[in-house]
N, C-alpha and C positions, 0 to 999 in steps of 0.2 A: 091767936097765933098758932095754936096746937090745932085748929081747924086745917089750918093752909098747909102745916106740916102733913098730916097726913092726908089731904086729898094728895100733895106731891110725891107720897111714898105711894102711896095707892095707885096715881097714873103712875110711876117707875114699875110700879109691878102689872099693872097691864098691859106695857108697853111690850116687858120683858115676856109675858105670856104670848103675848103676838108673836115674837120674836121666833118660840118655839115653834108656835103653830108650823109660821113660815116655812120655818129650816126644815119640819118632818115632810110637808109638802112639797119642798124643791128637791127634800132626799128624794121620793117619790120619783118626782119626775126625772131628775139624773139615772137613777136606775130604772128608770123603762127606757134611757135612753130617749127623749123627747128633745129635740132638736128648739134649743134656745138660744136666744139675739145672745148674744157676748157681756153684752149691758146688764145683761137677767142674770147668768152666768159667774159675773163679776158681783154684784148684788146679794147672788146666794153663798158663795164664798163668806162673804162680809159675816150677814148672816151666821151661818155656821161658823165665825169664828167667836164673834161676839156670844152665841149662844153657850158654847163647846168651853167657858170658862165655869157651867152650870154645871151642863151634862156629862163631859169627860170626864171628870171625876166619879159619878155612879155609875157610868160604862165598867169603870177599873173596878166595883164594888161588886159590879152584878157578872152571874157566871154567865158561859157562852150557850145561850139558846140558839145554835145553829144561825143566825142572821136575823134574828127577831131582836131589836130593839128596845127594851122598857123604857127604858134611862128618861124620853122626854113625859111617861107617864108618870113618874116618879118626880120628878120636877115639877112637873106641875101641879099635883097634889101638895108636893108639899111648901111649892110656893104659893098657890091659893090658902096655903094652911096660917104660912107666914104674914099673908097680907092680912089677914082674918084677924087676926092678934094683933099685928100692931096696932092695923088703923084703928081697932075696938079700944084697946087701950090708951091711944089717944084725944080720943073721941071723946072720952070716960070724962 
């Protein structure tokens, strides 16, 4: 049972890695201005909103690098940190 527990914590947290990935990618491309279907558009919203309940918080934490961004490096580290831990400890 503690097997299926944490492969299911472990796909939530790769999911959620992807999720970032996504969002820093669609920032990306919103700011070069890249001309996307509406469907993409609506998609990346989603996206960045679902994510933006990780990262907005360390946005608030980290000072103003002029438009440079950490926030999804920082999440990601230390959600690979988190996933690391539990699943090990489940596993155990």
């Amino acid at each position: 049972m503690t097997y299926v527990l944490a492969r299911a914590i472990d796909l939530i947290f790769q999911v959620f890695i992807i999720l970032i990935l996504v969002d820093v990618i669609g920032s990306w491309l919103l700011y070069a201005r890249v001309r996307l279907p509406d469907f993409l558009v609506r998609i990346l919203q989603a996206v960045n909103s679902i994510t933006g309940v990780v990262l907005n918080p360390i946005r608030r934490m980290l000072p103003n690098l002029g438009g440079l961004d950490l926030s999804p490096i920082i999440a990601l580290v230390v959600l690979e940190l988190l996933r690391g831990v539990i699943v090990n400890a489940l596993t155990r």
